[in-house]
C-alpha positions in Angstrom: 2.9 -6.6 -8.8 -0.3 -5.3 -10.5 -3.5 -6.1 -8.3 -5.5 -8.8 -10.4 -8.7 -11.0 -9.9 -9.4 -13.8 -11.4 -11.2 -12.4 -14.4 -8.7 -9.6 -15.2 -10.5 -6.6 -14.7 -7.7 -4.2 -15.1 -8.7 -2.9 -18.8 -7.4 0.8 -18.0 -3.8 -0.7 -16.8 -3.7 -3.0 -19.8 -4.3 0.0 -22.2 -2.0 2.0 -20.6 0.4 -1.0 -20.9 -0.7 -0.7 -24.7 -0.2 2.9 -25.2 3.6 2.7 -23.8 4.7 0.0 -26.5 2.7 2.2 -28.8 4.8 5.7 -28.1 8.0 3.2 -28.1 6.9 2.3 -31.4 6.4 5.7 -32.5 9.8 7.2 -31.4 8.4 8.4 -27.9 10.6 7.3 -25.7 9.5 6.5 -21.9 12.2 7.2 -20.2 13.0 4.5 -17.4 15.5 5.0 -13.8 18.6 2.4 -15.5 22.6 2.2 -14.9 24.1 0.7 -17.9 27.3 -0.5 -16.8 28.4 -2.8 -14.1 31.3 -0.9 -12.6 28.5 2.2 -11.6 27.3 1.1 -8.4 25.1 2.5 -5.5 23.1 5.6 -7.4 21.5 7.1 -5.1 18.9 10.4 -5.7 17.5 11.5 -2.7 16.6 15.1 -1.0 20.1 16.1 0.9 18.8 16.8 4.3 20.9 16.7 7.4 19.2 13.2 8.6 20.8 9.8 7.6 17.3 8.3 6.5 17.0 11.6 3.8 18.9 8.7 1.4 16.2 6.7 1.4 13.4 8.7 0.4 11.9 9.6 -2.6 13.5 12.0 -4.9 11.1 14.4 -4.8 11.2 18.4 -4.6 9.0 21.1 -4.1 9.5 23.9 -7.0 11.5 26.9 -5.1 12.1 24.8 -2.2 14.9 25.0 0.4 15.9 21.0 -0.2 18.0 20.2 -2.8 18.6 16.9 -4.6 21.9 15.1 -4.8 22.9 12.3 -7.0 25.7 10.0 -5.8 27.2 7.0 -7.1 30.5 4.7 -7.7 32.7 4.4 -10.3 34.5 1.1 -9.6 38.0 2.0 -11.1 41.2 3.6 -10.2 41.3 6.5 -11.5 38.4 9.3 -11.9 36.4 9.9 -15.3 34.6 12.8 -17.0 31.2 12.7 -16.5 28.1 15.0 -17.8 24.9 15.6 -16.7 21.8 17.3 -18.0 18.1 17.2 -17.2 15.0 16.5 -19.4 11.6 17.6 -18.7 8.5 14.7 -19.0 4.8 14.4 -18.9 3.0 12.4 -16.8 3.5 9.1 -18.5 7.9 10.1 -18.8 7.7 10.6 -22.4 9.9 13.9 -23.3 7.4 16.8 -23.0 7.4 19.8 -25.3 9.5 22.4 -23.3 12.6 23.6 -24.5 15.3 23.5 -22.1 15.5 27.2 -21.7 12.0 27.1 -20.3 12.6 25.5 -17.2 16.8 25.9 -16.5 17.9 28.9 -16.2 21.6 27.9 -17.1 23.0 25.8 -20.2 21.5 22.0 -20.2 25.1 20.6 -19.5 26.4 20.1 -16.5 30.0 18.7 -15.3 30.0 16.0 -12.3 33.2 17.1 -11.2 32.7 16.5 -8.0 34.6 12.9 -6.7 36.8 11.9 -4.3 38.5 8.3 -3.9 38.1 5.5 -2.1 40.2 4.7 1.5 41.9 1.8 2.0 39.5 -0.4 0.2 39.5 -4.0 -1.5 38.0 -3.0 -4.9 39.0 0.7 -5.4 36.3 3.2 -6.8 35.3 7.1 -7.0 32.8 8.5 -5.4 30.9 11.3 -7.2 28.6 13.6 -6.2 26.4 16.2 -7.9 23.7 18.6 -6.9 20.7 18.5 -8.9 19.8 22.6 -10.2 17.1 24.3 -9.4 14.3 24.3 -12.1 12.0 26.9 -13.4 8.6 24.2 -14.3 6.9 21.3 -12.1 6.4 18.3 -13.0 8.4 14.6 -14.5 12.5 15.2 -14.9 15.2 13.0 -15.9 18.6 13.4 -15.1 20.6 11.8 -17.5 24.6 10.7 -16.7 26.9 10.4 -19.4 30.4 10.1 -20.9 32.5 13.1 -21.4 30.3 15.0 -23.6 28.9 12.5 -25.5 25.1 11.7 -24.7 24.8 8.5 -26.9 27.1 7.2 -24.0 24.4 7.2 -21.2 25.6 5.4 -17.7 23.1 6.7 -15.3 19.1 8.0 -15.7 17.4 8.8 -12.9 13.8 10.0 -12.6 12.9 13.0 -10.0 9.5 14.9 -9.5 8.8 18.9 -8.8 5.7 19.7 -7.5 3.9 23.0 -6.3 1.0 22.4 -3.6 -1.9 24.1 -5.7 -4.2 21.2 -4.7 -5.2 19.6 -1.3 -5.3 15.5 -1.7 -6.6 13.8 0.7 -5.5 10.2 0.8 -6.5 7.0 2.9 -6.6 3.4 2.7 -9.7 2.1 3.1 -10.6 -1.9 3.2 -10.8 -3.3 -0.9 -14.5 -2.7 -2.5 -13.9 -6.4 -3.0 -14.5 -8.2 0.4 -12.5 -11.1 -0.6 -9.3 -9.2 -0.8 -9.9 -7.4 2.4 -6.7 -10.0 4.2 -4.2 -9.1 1.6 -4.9 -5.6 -0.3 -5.0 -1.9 0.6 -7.0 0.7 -1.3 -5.9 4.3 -1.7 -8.8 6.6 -1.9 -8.6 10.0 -2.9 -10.2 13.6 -2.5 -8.6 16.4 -4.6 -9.8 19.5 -3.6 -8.6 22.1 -6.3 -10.2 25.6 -4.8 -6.9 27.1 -5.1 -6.5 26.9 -8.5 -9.0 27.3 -11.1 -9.3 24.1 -13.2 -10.8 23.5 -16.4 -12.6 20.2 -17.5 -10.6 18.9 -14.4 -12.2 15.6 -15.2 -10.3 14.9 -18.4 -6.9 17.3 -17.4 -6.0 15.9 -14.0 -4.1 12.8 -13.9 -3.2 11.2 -10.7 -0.4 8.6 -10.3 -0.1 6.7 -6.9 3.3 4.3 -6.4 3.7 2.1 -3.8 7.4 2.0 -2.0 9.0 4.1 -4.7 8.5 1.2 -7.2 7.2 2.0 -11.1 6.8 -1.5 -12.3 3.2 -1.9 -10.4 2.4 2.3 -10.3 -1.2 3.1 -11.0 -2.2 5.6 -13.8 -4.7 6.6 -15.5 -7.2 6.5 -12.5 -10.5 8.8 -13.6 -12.6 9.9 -10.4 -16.1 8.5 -9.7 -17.6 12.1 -7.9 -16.9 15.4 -9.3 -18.7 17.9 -7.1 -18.2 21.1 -8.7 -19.7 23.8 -5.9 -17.1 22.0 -3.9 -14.2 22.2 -6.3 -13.8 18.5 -5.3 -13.0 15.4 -7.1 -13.2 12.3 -5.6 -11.7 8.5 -6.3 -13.9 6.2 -4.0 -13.6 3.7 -6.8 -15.1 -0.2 -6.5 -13.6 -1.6 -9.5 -10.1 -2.5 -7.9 -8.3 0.1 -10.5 -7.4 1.7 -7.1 -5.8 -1.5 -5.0 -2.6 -2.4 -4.3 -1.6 -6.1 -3.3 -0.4 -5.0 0.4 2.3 -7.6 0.1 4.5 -8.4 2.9 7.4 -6.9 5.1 11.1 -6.7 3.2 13.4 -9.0 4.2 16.9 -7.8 4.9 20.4 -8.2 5.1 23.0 -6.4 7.6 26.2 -5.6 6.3 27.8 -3.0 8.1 30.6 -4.7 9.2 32.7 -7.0 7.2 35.0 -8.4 10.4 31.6 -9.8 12.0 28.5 -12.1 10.6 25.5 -9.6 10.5 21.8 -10.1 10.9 21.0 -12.5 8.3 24.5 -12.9 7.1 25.4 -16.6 7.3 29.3 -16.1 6.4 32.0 -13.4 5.2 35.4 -14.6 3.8 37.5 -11.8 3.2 40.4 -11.9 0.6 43.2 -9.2 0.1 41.2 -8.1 -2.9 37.7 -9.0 -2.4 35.3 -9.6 0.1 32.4 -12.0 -0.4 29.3 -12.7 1.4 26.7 -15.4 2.1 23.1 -14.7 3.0 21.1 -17.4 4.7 18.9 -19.7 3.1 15.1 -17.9 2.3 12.3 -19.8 2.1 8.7 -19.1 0.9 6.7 -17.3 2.9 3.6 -17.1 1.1 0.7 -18.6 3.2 2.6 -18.3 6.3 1.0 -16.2 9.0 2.2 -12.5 9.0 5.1 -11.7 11.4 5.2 -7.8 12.5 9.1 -5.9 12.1 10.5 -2.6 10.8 11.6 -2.2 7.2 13.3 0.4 5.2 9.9 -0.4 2.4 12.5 -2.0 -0.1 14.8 0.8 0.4 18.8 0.8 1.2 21.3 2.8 3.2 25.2 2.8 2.9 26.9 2.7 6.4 29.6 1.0 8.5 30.0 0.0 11.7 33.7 0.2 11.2 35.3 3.3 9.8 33.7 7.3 10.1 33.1 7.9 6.3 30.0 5.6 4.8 30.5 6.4 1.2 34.5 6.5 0.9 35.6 3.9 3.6 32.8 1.3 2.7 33.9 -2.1 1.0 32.3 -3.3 -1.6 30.6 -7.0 -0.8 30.4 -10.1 -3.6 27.1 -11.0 -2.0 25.0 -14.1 -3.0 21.6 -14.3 -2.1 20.3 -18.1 -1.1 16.1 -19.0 -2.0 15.6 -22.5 -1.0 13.2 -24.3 -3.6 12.6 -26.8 -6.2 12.9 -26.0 -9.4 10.3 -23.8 -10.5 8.5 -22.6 -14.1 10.3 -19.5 -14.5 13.8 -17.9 -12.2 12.7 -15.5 -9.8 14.7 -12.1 -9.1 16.4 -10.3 -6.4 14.1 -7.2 -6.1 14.0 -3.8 -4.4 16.3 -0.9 -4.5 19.5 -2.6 -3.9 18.4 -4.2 -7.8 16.9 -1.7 -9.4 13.8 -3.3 -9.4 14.7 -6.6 -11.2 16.5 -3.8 -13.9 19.7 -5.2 -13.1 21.2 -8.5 -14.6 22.8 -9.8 -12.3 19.1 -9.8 -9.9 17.8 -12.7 -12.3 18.6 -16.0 -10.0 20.3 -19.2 -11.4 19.5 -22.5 -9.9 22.0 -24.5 -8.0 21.2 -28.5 -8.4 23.2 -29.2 -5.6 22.0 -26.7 -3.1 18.2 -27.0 -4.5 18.0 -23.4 -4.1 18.6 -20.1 -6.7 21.6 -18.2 -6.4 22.0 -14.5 -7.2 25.2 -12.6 -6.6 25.5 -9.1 -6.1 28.3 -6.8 -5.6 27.2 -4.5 -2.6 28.5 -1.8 -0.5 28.8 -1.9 3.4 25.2 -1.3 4.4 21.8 -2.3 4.9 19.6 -3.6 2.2 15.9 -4.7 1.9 14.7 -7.2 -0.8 12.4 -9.3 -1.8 12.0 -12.6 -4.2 9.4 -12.4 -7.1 8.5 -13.3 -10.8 9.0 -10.8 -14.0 5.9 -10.6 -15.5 4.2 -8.0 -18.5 2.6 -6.0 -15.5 5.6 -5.6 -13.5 7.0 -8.0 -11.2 4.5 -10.5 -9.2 5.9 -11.2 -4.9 3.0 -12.7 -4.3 3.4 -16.0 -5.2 6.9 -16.1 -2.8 6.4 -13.7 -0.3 2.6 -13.4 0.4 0.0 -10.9 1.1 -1.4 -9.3 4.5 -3.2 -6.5 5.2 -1.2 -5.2 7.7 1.9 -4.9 5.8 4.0 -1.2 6.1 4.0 0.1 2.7 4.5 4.1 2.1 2.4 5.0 -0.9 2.6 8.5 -3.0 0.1 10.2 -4.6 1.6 12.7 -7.8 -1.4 14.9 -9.4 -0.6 16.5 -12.2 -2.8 19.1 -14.5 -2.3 20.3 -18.6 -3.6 23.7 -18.8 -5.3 24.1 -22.3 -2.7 24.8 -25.0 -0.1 24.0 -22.8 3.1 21.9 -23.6 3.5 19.8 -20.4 1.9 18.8 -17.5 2.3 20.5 -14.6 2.9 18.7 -11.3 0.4 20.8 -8.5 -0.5 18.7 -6.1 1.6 15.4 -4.2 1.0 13.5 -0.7 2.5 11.1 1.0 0.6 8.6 2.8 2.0 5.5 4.7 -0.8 3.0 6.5 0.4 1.2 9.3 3.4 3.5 9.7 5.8 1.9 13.0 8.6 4.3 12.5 9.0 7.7 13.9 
C-alpha cells in the first residue's frame, strides 16, 4: 500500500523497486520473512519478555541487550523432526552483506531446534518448537533461516530480525501531508537524526533510513535522502514535501476472536467441531471504504495465540479450519486475506476464491485458538493496495518504525545505530 497521487510521483520507490529485480537478476538475493510448507504454522519471532503482548511486537534487539529473541512455531504432525537453524547477516536493502559468519557469532553458524514438546489432547496433533535466537557480535539486518536436518537447500522457515545500537537520536513525528489534499487519509513521518555521538562521514550519502508501518515490508519506505543537513548541529533533517515520506493511514484491523472453540466469538458467525477437526465461519465483511471512520483497539495487524479454555496457549490450543466471508460482486482481480495471521498475502491459501452462490470471496485458513487482525486488499507491483476495500482516515492507529543505518567507509555492512518507535494516535497503554 505504497502512498501514490495521481501522477505517480514516487520515482525513488520505483527505482528501488528496480534495483531489487536487478540484484535478483544478478544472484543477490533479497532475502524475504516466508514458511514454505503448509503443515508449519504460527511462526512467531518476537522479544521474550515476561508480558503476553511481547509476541506481538517487532523482532527487534538492541546489540548486548538483556532481551532475547525466541522463534516459535508448529509442526503439524505426529511425531517431532530435526530441525536446523543458522543466521545470515544483511545490508539495509536484505541482500547477504560481506561479513563472514565468524564476525558477528561467536559460536559455529549451525544451530539445533531441539527444543519441542507435543501437543495436548488436540484435534489436529502438532509439535511445538521453540528456539532462542544467539547473541550477535554486529548491528544491523539478520535472517534466521529454518531448515531440514542439516540440509539448507531444504528451507521451511526465514525470518527477518534487526540489532541496533542507539549511536543516533531520531526524532520522529507525524505531521499533516505537504499535500493538503491527503491531509483526511495520510500520515507523514518526519525525521530529525541528530548524530553528535558518533562521528559521521559524508552522512548525506552513508545514512539510510527505513520507516515500516505495522511491521509490514510490502509498503516500507527506503531510500529516503534528507532535505536539511545542518552540520554545526550534527543534524539531518527529513521535512520532505514530495510525498516520498507519507504513508496511506488506512484504517483500523478488523478482527476475529477465537479463543474458545465451545462458544461463537466476536465476529465468529459459527463453530462445528468434528472429532478431528474444527472449522470456523467468520461473518460476512463488507467494504468499508468511504464509510465514515469508527474509533476501536487493534493489535495493528498483529496476532496472539491464547485460550479461554485450557492453561497452556501454545500446546493446548486447537487448530481452526477458518473461512473468512467478503461480501461483493465480482471484481477485476481476487483480493487477499492480509496481516500477520497471512504473512502478508505470502501465503496461498490468503488469495480469496469467489463463491457464485454466496456473491462473496472465500478464503480458508487453518488457525490456532487466538486472536487475529486482518484486513482485505489487492496484490499489486508496490505491495499490496487496502485502500480500495477498507479506506483511509487520518486518525487511524498505526505504530510506525524508524531503522537508521550507517556504512563506515571501507566497511563490509551496514551497521544499524540508530531505531525509534513511534505510534500516532496511540489508545493502548
Amino acid at each position: 500500500m505504497k502512498y501514490k497521487t495521481k501522477n505517480s510521483k514516487y520515482l525513488p520507490l520505483l527505482s528501488l523497486f528496480i534495483f531489487f529485480l536487478l540484484t535478483e537478476a544478478l544472484g543477490q538475493e533479497v532475502y524475504q520473512n516466508l514458511v514454505t510448507e503448509e503443515n508449519i504454522q504460527s511462526v512467531r519471532l518476537y522479544p521474550r519478555t515476561d508480558e503476553f503482548s511481547s509476541q506481538m511486537s517487532s523482532p527487534v534487539m538492541q546489540l548486548s541487550g538483556s532481551t532475547p529473541l525466541i522463534l516459535e512455531f508448529d509442526d503439524l504432525a505426529f511425531d517431532p523432526d530435526v530441525y536446523s537453524a543458522k543466521l545470515i547477516h544483511c545490508n539495509a536493502d536484505w541482500t547477504k552483506s560481506g561479513l563472514r559468519d565468524a564476525d558477528f557469532l561467536g559460536a559455529y553458524n549451525e544451530f539445533n531446534v531441539n527444543e519441542y514438546a507435543y501437543a495436548i489432547d488436540t484435534r489436529i496433533p502438532y509439535i511445538h518448537y521453540t528456539f532462542a535466537v544467539p547473541p550477535v557480535r554486529r548491528t544491523g539486518n539478520y535472517v534466521l533461516k529454518v531448515y531440514r536436518g542439516r540440509d539448507e537447500k531444504a528451507v521451511v522457515i526465514m525470518q527477518r530480525f534487526m540489532v541496533y545500537q542507539d549511536q543516533l537520536q531520531v526524532g520522529a513525528r507525524i505531521v499533516p501531508p505537504s499535500q493538503t489534499s491527503d491531509r483526511f487519509n495520510a500520515q507523514q513521518i518526519d525525521l530529525n537524526v541528530n548524530y553528535g555521538r558518533r562521528e559521521l562521514l559524508d552522512p548525506i550519502n552513508t545514512v539510510k533510513v527505513v520507516i515500516r508501518q505495522n511491521q509490514r515490508w510490502d509498503n516500507a519506505i527506503f531510500g529516503l535522502k534528507p532535505n536539511f543537513f545542518r552540520e554545526e548541529k550534527k543534524m539531518l533533517e527529513y521535512s520532505l514535501f514530495d510525498g516520498s515520506n507519507v504513508f496511506l493511514a488506512g484504517n483500523e484491523f478488523r478482527f476475529i476472536d477465537l479463543r474458545t472453540v465451545r462458544a461463537i466469538g466476536r465476529n465468529i458467525s459459527s463453530i462445528k467441531m468434528e472429532d478431528d477437526v474444527v472449522f470456523a465461519e467468520a461473518g460476512m465483511d463488507q467494504e468499508r471504504s468511504g464509510q465514515t471512520y469508527l474509533e476501536y483497539l487493534d493489535m495493528n495487524g498483529q496476532f496472539a495465540v491464547f485460550n479461554l479454555e485450557r492453561r497452556s496457549h501454545h500446546l493446548e490450543g486447537e487448530y481452526v479450519l477458518t473461512t473468512f466471508n467478503f461480501k461483493s460482486p465480482k471484481l477485476g482481480q481476487a483480493p487477499y486475506v492480509l496481516g500477520a495471521l497471512s504473512n502478508w498475502g505470502q501465503i496461498p491459501a490468503s488469495k480469496m476464491a469467489y463463491n457464485e452462490a454466496l456473491e462473496s470471496y472465500q478464503a480458508t485458513l487453518i488457525l490456532k485458538q487466538g486472536w487475529y487482525d486482518y484486513q482485505y486488499g489487492f496484490k499489486s507491483s508496490e505491495g499490496f493496495d487496502m485502500s480500495p476495500i477498507e479506506g483511509d482516515h487520518f486518525q487511524t492507529e498505526n505504530e510506525y518504525e524508524v531503522f537508521v543505518y550507517y556504512r563506515e567507509m571501507g566497511s563490509r555492512y551496514d551497521e544499524l545505530i540508530g531505531y525509534t518507535v513511534l505510534n500516532p494516535n496511540k489508545r493502548r497503554p
